[in-house]
N, C-alpha and C positions, 0 to 999 in steps of 0.2 A: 718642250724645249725648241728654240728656235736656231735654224744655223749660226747666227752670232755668238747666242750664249753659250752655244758648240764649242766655239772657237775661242771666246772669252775664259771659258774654265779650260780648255784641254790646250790650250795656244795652237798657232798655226801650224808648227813643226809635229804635232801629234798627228795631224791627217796628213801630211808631206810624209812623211816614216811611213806610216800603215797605208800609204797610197804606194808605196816602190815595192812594198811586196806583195799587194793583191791590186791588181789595174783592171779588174773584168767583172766583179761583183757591182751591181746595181743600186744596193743598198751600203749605207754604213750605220751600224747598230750599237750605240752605247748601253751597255749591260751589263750590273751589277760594276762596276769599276772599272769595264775592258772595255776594249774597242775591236769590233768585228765588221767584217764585210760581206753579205749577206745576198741572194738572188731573191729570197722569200722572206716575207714579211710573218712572224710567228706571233701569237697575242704575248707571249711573256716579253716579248721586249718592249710593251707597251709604248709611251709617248719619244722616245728618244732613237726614233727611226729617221734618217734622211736621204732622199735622192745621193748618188753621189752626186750627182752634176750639181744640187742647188749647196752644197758644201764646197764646192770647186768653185765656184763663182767668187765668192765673198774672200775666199783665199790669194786668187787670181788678181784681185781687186787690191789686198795688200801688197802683194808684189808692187803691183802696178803705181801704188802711191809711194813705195818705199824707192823703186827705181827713180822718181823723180824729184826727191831730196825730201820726203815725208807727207804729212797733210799741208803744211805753209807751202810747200814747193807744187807741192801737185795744183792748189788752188790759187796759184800765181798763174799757171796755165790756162783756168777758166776765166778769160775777161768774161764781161756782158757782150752775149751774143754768139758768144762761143759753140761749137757746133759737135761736139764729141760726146755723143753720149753717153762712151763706154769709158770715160775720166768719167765724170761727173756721177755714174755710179759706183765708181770705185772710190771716190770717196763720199761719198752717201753711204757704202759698205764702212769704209774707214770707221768713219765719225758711228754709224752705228755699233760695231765692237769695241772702240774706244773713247766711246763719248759722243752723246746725242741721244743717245736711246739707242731703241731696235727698231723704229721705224724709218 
């Protein structure tokens, strides 16, 4: 499972909740139906382990398109030539949780 399809079945607000009361675990571990936060990686959590930081990004990323009046709003901000790397992956993150794929 990849960070989008994290965030695509559990929505954003699932990792904002379980991020305010664990901030120092390294991992986040979906398991069996739950959500954990994890310093060590064990085999029975099998594929459904992720950095926090690379689940923070893509989250971070919505915000970031939401604060600017959505996806049309945020890519009214990218003329050609546009110099912002960190829009332009925020919605590249967007469009991948909500459309475009996962890549």
């Amino acid at each position: 499972m990849k960070p989008e399809q994290f965030i695509r079945e559990f929505g954003p607000n699932t990792f904002r909740i379980s991020m305010s009361f664990v901030n120092t675990a390294k991992y986040l571990v979906v398991h069996e139906g739950e959500i954990d936060f994890t310093d060590e990686i064990k085999p029975h959590h099998g594929e459904r382990v992720f950095e926090r930081d690379v689940v923070n990004r893509p989250i971070e990323s919505l915000d970031l398109v939401k604060k600017l009046g959505g996806l049309q709003g945020a890519k009214a901000y990218v003329p050609d030539g546009y110099k912002s790397d960190r829009l332009k992956q925020a919605i590249k993150d967007h469009e991948s949780i909500y459309g475009g794929g996962d890549e």
